[in-house]
ROMIRO-695725 format. One line per 4 residues: number of its first residue (from 1); their letters; for each residue x, y, z of N, C-alpha, C. Coordinates in pm, whole numbers, plus 50000, padded with zeros to 5 digits. Example, Ala and Ser with C-alpha at 12.3 -4.5 7.8 and 13.67 -1.06 7.14 Angstrom:
# ROMIRO-695725
1 = AS = 51319 49431 50780 51230 49550 50780 51320 49670 50780 | 51285 49775 50708 51367 49894 50714 51290 50003 50787 .
***
This chain:
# ROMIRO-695725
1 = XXXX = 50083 49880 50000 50000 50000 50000 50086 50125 50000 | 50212 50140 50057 50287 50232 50100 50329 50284 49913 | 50394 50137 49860 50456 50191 49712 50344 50236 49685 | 50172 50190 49664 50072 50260 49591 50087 50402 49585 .
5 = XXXX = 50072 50418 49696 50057 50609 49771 50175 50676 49743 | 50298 50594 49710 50447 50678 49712 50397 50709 49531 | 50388 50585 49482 50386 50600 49335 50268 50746 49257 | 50124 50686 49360 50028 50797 49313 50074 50923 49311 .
9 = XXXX = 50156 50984 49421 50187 51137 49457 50344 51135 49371 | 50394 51063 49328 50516 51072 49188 50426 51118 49077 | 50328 51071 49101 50233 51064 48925 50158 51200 48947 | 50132 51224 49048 50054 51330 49064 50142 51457 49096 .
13 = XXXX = 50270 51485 49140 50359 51506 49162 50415 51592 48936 | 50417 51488 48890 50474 51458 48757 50346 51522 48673 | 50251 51518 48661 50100 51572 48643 50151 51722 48650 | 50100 51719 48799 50147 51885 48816 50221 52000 48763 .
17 = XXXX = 50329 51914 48747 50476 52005 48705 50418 52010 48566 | 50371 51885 48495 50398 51925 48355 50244 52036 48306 | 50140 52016 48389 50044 52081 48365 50071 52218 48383 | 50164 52267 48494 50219 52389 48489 50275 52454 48375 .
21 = XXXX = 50388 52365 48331 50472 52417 48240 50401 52423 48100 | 50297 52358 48126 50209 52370 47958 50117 52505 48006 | 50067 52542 48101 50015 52684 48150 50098 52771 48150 | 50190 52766 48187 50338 52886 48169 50364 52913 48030 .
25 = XXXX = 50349 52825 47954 50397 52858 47786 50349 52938 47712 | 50234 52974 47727 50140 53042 47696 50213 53227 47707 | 50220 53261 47865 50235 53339 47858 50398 53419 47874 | 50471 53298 47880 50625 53332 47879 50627 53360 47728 .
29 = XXXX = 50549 53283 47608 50571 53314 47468 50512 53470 47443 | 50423 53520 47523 50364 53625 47485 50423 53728 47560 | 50499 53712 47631 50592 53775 47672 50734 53822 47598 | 50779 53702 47561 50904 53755 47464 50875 53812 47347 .
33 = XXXX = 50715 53786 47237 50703 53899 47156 50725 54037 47220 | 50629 54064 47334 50582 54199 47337 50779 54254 47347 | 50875 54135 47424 50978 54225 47428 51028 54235 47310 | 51056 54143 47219 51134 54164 47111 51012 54271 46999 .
37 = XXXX = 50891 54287 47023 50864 54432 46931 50889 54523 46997 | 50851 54560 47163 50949 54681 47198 51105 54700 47172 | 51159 54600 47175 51297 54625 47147 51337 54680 46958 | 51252 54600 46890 51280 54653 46759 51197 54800 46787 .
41 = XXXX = 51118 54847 46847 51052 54969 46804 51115 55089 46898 | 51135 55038 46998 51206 55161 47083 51350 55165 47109 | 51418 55027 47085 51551 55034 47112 51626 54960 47226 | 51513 54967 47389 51485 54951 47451 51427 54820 47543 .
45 = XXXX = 51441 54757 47675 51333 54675 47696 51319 54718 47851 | 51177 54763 47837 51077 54804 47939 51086 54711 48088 | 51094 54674 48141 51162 54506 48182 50992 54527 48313 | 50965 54606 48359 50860 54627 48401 50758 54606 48380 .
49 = XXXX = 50704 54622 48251 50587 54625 48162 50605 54459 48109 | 50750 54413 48081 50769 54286 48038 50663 54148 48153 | 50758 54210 48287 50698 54102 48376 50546 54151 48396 | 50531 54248 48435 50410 54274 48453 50333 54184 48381 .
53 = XXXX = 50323 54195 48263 50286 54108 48141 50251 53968 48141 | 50360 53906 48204 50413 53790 48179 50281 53690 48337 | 50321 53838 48438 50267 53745 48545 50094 53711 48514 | 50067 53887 48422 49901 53889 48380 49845 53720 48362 .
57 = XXXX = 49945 53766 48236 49933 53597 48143 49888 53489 48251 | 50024 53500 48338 49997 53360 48421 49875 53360 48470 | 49823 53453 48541 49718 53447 48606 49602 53412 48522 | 49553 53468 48436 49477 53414 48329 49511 53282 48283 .
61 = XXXX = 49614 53219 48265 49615 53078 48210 49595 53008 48355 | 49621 53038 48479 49615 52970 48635 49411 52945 48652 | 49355 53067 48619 49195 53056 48575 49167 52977 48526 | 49178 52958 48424 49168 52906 48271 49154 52768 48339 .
65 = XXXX = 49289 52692 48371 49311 52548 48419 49188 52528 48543 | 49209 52644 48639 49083 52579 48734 48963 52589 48693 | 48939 52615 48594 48799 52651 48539 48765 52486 48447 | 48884 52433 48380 48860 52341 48295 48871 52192 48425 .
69 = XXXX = 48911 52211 48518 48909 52120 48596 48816 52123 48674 | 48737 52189 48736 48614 52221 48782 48483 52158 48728 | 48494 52175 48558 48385 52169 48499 48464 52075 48412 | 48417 51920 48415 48465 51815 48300 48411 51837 48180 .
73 = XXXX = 48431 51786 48084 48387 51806 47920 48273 51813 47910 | 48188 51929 47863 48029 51814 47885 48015 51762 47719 | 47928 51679 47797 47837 51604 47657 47706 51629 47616 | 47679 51641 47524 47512 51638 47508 47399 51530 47568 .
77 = XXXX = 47352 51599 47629 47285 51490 47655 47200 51419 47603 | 47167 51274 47578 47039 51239 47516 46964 51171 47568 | 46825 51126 47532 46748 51051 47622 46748 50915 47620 | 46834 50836 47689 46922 50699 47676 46864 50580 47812 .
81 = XXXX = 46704 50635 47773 46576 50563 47860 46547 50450 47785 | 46555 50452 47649 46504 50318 47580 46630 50243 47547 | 46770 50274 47552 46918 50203 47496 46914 50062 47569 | 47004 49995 47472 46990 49862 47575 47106 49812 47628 .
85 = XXXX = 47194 49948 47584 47354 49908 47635 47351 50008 47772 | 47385 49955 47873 47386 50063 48005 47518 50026 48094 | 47583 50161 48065 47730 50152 48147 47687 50192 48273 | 47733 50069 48360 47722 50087 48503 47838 50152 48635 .
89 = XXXX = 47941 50089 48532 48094 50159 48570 48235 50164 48475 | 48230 50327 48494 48351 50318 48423 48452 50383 48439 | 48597 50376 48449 48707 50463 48522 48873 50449 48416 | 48943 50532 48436 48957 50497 48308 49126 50580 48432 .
93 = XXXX = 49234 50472 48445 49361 50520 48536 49418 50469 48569 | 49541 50445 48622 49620 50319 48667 49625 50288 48823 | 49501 50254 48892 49495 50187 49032 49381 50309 49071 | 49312 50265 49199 49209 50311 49261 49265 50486 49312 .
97 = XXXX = 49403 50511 49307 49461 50672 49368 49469 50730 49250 | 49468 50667 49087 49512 50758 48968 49403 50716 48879 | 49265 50729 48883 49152 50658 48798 49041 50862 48792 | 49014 50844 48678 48902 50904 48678 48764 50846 48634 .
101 = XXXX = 48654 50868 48693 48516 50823 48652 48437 50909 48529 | 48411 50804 48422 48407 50815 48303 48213 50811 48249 | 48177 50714 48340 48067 50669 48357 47950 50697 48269 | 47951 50854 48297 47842 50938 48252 47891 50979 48107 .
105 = XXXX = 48004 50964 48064 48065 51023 47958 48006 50916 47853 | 48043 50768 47895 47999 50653 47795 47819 50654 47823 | 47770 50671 47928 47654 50670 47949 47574 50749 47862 | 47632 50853 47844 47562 50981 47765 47558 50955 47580 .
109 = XXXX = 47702 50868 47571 47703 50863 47384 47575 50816 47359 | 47530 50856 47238 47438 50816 47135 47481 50644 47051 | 47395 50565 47099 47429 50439 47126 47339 50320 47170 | 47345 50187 47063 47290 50070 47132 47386 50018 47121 .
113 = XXXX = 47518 50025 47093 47642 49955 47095 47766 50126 47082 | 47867 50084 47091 47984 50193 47082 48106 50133 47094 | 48202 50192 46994 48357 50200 46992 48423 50240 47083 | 48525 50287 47166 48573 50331 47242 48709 50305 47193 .
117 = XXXX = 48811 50439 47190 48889 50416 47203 48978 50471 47299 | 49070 50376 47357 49140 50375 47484 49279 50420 47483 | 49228 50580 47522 49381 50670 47510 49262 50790 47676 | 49430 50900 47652 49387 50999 47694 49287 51094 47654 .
121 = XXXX = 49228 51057 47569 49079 51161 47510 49003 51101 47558 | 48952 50971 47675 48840 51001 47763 48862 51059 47829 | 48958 51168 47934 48947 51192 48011 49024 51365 47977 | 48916 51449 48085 49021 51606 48081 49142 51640 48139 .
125 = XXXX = 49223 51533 48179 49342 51540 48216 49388 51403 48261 | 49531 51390 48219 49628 51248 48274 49610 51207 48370 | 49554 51133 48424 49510 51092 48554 49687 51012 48619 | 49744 51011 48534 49852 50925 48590 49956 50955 48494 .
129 = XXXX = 50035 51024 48481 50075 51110 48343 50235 51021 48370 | 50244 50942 48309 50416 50855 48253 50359 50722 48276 | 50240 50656 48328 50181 50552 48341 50075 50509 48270 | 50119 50363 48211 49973 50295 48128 49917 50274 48217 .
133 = XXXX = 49745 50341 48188 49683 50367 48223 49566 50240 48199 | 49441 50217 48268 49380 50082 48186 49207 50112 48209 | 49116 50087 48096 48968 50116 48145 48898 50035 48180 | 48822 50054 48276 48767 49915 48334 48630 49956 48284 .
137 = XXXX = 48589 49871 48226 48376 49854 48225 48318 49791 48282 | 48180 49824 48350 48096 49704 48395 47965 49791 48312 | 47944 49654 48231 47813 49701 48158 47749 49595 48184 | 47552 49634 48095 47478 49552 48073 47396 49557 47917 .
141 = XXXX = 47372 49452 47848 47289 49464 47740 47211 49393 47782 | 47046 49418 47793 46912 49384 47734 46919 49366 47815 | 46897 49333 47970 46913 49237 48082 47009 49250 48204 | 46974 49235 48308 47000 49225 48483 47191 49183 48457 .
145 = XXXX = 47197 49094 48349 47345 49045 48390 47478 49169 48356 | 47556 49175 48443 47646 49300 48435 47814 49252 48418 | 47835 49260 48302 47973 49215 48260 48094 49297 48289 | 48174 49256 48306 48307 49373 48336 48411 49288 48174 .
149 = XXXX = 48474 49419 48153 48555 49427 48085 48697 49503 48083 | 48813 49490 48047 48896 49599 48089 48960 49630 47962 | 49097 49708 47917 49150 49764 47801 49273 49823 47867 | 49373 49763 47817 49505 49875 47866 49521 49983 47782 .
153 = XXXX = 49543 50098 47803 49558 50269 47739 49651 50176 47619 | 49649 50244 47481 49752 50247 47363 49840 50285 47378 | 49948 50203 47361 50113 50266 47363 50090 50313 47267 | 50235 50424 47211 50235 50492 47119 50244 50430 46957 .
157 = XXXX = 50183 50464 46834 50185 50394 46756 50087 50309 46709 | 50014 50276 46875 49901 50185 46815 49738 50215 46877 | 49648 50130 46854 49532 50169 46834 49477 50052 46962 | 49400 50093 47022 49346 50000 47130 49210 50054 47124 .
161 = XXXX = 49101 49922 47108 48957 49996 47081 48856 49887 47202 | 48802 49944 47234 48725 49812 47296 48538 49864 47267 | 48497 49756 47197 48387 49757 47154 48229 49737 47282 | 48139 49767 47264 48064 49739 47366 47908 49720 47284 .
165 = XXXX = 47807 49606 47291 47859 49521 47381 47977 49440 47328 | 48046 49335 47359 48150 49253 47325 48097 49173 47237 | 48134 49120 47117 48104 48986 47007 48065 48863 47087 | 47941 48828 47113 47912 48693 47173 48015 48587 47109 .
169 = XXXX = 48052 48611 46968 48173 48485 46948 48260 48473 46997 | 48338 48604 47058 48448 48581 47110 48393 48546 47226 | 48307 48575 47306 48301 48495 47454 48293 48371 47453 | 48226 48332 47342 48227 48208 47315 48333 48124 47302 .
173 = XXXX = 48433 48183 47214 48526 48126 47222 48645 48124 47364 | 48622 48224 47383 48708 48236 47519 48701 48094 47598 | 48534 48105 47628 48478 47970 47702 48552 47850 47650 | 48551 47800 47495 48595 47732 47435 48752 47668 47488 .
177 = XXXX = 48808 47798 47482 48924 47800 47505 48985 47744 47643 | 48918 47800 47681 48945 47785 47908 48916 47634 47856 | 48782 47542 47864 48738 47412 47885 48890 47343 47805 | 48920 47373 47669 49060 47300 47615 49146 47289 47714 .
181 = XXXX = 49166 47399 47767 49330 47436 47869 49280 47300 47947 | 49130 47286 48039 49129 47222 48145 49177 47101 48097 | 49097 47076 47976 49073 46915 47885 49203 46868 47900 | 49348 46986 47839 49482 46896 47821 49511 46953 47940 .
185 = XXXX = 49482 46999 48084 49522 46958 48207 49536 46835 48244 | 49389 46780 48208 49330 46678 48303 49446 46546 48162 | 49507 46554 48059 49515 46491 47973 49692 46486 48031 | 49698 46508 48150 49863 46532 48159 49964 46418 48184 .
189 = XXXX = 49902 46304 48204 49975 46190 48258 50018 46134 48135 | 49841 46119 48024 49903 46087 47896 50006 46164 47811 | 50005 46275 47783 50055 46405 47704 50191 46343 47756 | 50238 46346 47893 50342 46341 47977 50444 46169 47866 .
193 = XXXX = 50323 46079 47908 50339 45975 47801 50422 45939 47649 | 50314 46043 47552 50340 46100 47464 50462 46175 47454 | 50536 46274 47501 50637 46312 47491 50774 46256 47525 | 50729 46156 47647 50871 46043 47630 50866 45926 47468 .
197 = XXXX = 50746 45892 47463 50761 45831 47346 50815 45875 47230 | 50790 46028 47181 50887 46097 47142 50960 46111 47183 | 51055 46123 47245 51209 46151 47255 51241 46043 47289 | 51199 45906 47275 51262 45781 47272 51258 45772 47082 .
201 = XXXX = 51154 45793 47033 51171 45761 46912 51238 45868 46804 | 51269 46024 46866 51375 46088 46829 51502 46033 46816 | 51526 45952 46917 51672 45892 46951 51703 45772 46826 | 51583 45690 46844 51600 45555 46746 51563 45584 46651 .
205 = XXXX = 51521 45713 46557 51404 45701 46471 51504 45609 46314 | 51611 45610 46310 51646 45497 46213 51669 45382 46228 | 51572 45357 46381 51539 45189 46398 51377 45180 46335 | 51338 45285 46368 51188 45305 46387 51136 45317 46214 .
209 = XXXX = 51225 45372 46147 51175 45375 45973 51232 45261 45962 | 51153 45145 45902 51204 45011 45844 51134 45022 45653 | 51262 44968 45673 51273 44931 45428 51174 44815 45424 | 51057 44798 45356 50942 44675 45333 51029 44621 45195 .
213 = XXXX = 51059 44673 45140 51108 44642 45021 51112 44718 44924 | 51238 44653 44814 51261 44774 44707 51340 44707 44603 | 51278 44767 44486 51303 44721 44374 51397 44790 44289 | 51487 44708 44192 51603 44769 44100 51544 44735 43945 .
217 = XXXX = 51538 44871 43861 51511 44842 43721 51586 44906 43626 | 51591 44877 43596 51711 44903 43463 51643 44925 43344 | 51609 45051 43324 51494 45101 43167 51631 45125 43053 | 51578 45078 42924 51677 45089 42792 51659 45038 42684 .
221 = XXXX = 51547 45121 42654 51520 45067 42509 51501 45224 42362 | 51505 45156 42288 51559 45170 42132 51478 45369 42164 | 51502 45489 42138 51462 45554 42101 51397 45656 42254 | 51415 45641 42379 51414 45665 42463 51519 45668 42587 .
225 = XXXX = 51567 45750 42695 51675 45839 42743 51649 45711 42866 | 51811 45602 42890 51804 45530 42973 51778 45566 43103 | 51775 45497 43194 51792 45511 43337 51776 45416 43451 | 51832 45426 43532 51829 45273 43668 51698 45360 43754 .
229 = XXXX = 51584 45256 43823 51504 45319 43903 51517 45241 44038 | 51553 45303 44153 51554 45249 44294 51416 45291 44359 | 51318 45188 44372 51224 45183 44443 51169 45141 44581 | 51201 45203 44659 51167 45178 44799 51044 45217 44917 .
233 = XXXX = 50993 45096 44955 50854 45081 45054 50942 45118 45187 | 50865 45217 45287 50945 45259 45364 50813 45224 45466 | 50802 45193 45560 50714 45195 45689 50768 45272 45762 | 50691 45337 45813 50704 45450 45990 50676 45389 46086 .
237 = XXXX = 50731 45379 46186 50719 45306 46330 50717 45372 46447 | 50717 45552 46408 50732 45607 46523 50641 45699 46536 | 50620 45794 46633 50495 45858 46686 50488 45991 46550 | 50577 46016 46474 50638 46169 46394 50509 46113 46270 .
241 = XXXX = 50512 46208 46180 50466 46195 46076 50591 46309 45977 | 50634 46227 45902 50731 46255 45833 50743 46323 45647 | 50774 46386 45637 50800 46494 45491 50920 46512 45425 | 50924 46502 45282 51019 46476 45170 50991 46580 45107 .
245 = XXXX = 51036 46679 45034 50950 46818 44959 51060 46771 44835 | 51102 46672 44797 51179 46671 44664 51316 46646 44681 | 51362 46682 44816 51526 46761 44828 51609 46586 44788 | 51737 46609 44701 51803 46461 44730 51930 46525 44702 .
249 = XXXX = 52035 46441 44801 52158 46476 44753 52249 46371 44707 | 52368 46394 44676 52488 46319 44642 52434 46301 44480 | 52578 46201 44476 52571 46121 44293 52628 45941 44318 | 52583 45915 44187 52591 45739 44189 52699 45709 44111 .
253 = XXXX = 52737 45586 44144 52866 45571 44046 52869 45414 44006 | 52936 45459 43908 52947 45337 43817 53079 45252 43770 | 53090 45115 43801 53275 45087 43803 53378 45155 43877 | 53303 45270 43976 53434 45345 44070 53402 45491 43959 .
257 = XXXX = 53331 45502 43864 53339 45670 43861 53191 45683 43827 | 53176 45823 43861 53067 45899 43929 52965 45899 43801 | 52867 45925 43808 52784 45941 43683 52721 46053 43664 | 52732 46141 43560 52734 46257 43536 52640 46334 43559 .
261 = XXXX = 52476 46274 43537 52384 46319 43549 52334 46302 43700 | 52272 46438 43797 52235 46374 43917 52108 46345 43906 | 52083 46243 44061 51964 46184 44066 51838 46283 44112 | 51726 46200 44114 51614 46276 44106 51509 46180 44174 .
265 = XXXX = 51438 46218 44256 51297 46181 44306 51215 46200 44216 | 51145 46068 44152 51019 46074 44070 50928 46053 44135 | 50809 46138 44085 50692 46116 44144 50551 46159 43979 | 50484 46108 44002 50389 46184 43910 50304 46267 43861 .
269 = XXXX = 50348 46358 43989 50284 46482 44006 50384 46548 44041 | 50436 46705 43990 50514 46792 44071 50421 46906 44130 | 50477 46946 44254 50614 46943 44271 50601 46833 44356 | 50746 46795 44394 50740 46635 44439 50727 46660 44646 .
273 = XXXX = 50574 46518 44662 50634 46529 44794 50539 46408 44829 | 50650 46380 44920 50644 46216 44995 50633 46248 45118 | 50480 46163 45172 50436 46186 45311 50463 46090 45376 | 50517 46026 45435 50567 45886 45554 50503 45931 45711 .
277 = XXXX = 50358 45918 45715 50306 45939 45853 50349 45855 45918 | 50271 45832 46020 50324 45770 46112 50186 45608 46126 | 50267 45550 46122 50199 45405 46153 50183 45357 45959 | 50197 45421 45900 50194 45410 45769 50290 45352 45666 .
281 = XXXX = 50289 45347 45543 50382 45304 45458 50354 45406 45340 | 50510 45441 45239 50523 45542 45159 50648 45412 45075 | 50628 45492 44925 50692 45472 44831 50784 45607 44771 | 50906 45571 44759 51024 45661 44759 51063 45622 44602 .
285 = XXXX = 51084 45700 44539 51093 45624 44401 51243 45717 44357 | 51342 45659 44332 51501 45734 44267 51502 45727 44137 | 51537 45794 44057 51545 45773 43934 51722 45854 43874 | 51761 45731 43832 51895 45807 43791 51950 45780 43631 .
289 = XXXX = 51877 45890 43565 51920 45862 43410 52094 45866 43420 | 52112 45771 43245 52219 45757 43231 52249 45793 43098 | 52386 45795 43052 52382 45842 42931 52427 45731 42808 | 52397 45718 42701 52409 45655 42614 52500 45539 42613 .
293 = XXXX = 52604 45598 42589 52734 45520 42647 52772 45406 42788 | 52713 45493 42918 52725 45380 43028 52602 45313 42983 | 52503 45285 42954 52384 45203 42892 52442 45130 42868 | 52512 45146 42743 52551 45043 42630 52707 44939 42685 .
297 = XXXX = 52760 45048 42817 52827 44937 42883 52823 44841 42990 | 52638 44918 43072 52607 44807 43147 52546 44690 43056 | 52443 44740 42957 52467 44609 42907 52535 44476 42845 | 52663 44570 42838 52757 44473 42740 52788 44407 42865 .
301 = XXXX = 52848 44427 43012 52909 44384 43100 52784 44358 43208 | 52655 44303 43193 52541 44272 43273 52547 44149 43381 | 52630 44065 43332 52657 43964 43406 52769 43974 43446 | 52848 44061 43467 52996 44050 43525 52983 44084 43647 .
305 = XXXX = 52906 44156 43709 52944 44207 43887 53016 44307 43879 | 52952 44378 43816 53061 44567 43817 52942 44602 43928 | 53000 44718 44028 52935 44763 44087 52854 44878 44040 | 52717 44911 44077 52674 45050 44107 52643 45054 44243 .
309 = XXXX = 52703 45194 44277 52725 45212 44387 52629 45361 44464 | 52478 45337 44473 52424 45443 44537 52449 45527 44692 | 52484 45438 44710 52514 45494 44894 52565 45616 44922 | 52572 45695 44813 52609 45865 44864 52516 45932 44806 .
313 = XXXX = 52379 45873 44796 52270 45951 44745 52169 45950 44901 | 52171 46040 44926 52079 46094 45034 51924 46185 45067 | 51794 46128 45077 51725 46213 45069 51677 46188 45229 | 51640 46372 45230 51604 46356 45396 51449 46406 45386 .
317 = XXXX = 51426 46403 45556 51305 46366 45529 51309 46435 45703 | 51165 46534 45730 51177 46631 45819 51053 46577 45892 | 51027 46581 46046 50925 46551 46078 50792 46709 46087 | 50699 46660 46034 50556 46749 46076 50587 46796 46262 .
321 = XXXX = 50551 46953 46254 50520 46989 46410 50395 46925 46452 | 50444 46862 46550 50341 46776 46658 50417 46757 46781 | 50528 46696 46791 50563 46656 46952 50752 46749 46976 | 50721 46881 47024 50828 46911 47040 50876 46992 46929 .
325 = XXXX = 51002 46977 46872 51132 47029 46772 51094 46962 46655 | 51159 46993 46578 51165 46896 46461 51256 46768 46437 | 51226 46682 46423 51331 46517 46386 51335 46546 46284 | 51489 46509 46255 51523 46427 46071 51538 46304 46079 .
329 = XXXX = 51515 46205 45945 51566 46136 45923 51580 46084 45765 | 51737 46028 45734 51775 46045 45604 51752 45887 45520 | 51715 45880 45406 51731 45778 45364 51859 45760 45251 | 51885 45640 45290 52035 45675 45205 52013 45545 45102 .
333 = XXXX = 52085 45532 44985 52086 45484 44856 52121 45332 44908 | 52141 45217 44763 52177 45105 44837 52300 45098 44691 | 52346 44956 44705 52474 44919 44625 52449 44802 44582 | 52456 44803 44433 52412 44678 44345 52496 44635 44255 .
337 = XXXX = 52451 44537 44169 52505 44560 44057 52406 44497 43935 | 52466 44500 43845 52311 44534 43741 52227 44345 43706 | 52307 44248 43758 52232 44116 43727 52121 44162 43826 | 52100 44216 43945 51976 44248 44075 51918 44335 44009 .
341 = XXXX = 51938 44360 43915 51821 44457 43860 51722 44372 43768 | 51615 44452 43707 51509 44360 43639 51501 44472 43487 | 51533 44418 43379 51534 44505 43212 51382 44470 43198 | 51381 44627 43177 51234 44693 43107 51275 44743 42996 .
***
């Protein structure tokens, strides 16, 4: 309570001074004309007539302020006997020592609903002047029930509006919202569950993707651009649901040298993408054209046991946000040679 009261009389304290110095301006400015035209006209400065002047001023702007504080803004009044929006309380300051009552101000707009916006133009002076300030409502529409609402003042830059009455959707949803929070409260032992199972299957997840099987083909015929196709059934075994957007790296090689053209994820639709959920199975399809020449020397040498050697072809594969961070995991090429393949 002590900081409340120290803080209110800083604010009120800070109020003061600056409300002064915006009353002083007035007539310290009308002061230095009158000297600088006596001085251009007589030569002279009167220094008598100056202050004299100066204090007039004050006194008239010292009026002025108690006159505007005395008497708050008025409003028009209207006859707001049949409205069905009725502000019951409203204060608009930062704590019960720096609040002004607004009440009659929202009471009075012309209105079965109203905008409000939440700055210093509800009120005829800073109630708390270097402090966000916040408006509290207690209203009612159509009916006995009396809602409170609040609004923190707009920092600078931006716009803070609070509507009245409030969008039944959003209360709605609010409600919505709270019952979820409770739902995955009460859901915490499992959830708790769930997240070790992830980060057990983060750890293993290249135990957890198992190969069902995969096929080697060797395309090469008369009038069409060869190529080897690596086809692989991949099962998911872990809690992730997993994504391919196309990406593959490395190159394949042939007899110990590299093959010129890189590989490529086919699919039959672009752009390419392979979904491996979870509990599921996906088809990974490689395709690595070749050029004329190595064609014509895997076939000449088909039965000899020359190697092709995929294993530095890498495509990865990112898990969907669901449990945590993101998992990778990569699938990497295999190593053959062309009798394990099947001619199409």
């Amino acid at each position: 309570m002590a900081e409340q009261v120290k803080g209110f009389f800083n604010s009120l304290l800070a109020t003061a001074v600056w409300d002064g110095l915006k009353g002083l301006w007035g007539p310290a400015v009308l002061a230095a004309i009158f000297a600088v035209w006596q001085k251009l006209k007589q030569g002279s400065l009167d220094w008598f007539a100056i202050v004299g002047l100066f204090v007039l001023a004050s006194i008239l702007a010292f009026l002025n302020f108690r006159k505007k504080g005395s008497h708050p803004v008025q409003i028009a009044k209207i006859d707001s006997a049949g409205a069905k929006l009725k502000i019951h309380r409203a204060v608009y300051g930062a704590g019960p020592l720096a609040e002004i009552d607004i009440r009659e101000k929202l009471q009075d707009s012309p209105r079965d609903a109203m905008v409000v916006i939440v700055d210093n133009t509800l009120v005829p002076r800073d109630p708390a002047w270097g402090v966000q300030k916040r408006l509290d409502v207690d209203y009612s529409y159509a009916s006995d029930s009396v809602v409170h609402v609040s609004r923190m003042e707009a920092r600078p830059g931006e716009i803070v509006r609070l509507v009245l009455p409030e969008d039944t959707e959003v209360h709605r949803l609010q409600i919505e919202n709270q019952a979820l929070r409770r739902e995955i409260e009460n859901l915490g032992p499992i959830s708790t569950a769930l997240q070790s199972m992830a980060k057990e299957d983060a750890e293993k997840l290249g135990e957890r993707i198992r190969q069902c099987g995969q096929r080697l083909e060797f395309h090469f015929a008369p009038g069409s651009d060869p190529y080897v196709d690596v086809t692989t059934e991949l099962w998911n075994g872990s809690v992730f649901d997993l994504v391919s957007f196309g990406e593959i790296r490395g190159h394949g090689t042939y007899a110990g040298r590299q093959l010129a053209v890189s590989p490529r994820i086919w699919a039959p639709v672009e752009p390419v993408l392979v979904c491996l959920k979870h509990g599921d199975t996906a088809t990974l399809a490689v395709r690595q054209f070749l050029s004329i020449e190595v064609a014509d020397t895997m076939v000449a040498n088909f039965n000899c046991g020359v190697l092709v050697n995929f294993e530095a072809i890498a495509v990865p594969f990112k898990s969907v946000p669901k449990f945590g961070p993101p998992v990778h995991y990569t699938w990497w090429g295999p190593r053959f040679t062309m009798e394990q393949t099947t001619r199409v």
